[in-house]
N, C-alpha and C positions, 0 to 999 in steps of 0.2 A: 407587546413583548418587552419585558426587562431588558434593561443594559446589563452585561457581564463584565468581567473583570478583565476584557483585553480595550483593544484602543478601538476608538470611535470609527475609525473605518471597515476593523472590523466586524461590530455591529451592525453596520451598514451592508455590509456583505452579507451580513447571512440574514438579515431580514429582506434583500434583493431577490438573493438566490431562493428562500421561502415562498416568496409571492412567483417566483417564475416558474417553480414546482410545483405553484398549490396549496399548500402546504396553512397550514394555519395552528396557533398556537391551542386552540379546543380540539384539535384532532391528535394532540399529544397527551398520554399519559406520563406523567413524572413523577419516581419514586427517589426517594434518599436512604439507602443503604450503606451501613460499615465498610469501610473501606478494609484490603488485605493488603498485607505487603509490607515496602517500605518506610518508615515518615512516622516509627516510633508511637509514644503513648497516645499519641495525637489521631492517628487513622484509627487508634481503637476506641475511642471516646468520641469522635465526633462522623456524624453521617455524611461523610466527603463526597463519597460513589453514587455517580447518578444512574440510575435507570431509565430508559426512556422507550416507548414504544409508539409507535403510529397505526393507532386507532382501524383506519381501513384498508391497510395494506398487511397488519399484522408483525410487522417489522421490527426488531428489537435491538437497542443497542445498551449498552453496558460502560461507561467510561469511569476511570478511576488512576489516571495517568497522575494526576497532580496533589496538593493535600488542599485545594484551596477548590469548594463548592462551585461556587460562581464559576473558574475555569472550564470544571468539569461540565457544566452545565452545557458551555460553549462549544466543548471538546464533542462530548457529547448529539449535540444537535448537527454539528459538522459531520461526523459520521453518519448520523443517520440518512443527514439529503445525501450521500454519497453512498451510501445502500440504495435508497431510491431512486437515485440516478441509474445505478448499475443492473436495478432491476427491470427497468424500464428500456434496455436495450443498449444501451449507451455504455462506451467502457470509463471505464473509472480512471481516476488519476492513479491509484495502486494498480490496474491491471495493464495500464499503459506503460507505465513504469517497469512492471514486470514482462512483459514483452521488448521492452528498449533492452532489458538486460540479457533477454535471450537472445536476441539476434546478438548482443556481442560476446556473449560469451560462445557462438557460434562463428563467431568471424575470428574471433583469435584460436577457435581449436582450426580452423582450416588454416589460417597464418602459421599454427606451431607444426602443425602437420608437414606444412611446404618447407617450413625450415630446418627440421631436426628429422623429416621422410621418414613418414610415419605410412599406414597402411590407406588411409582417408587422403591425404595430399597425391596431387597429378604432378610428374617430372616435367618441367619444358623441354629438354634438352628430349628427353627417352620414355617421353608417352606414361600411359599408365603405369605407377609402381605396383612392382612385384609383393615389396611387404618386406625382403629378403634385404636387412644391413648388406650381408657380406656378398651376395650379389650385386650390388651398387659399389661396395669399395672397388670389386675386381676390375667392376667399368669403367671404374674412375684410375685403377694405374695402370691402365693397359694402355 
């Protein structure tokens, strides 16, 4: 496998992560296509955007994040063990990620709920809320 255009360790990583996958470089197809987008005369004159598929899983990835080949190449490969990963049962670093952010985006609606007594948040003081502002004000100046 080629060394890419980031730093030697990680190279090392993804030729690790390859072998512990499987994964072998004749089991990838790789295309060079125009890139779209940002990055001027440059993405339309030269073939930055990589293509990449895996051969017996049928898998396809597409990267074109960067203007610089080589990256995309890395970028590229990255992704795809991280499709194969995720297809293989295991959750991903993005769907972990996306779960970390629902449970808090679910802990701060129960938090804003209790705070501003909303229909979702529990009273300590009076049990289940009714939903009802101005039922709560009356109990609170009586």
């Amino acid at each position: 496998m080629a060394d890419f255009a980031v730093s030697e360790e990680k190279n090392r990583w993804l030729k690790a992560k390859m072998e512990q996958l499987g994964i072998a470089e004749k089991d990838l197809e790789e295309r060079f296509v125009h890139s779209s987008g940002r990055g001027g005369q440059h993405v339309n004159k030269s073939s930055s955007c990589v293509y990449l598929k895996h051969l017996p899983s049928g898998l396809e990835v597409k990267c074109m994040e960067s203007r610089s080949q080589s990256l995309n190449r890395f970028l590229a490969r990255r992704l795809l063990l991280e499709k194969i990963e995720g297809a293989g049962g295991g959750m991903t670093k993005k769907e972990l990620a996306a779960e970390k952010l629902k449970r808090q985006k679910a802990r701060r609606k129960r938090r804003s709920g209790a705070k501003y007594g909303t229909d979702t948040a529990k009273d300590v003081d009076q049990g289940p809320e009714t939903g009802s502002v101005a039922s709560t004000i009356r109990n609170e100046s009586q």
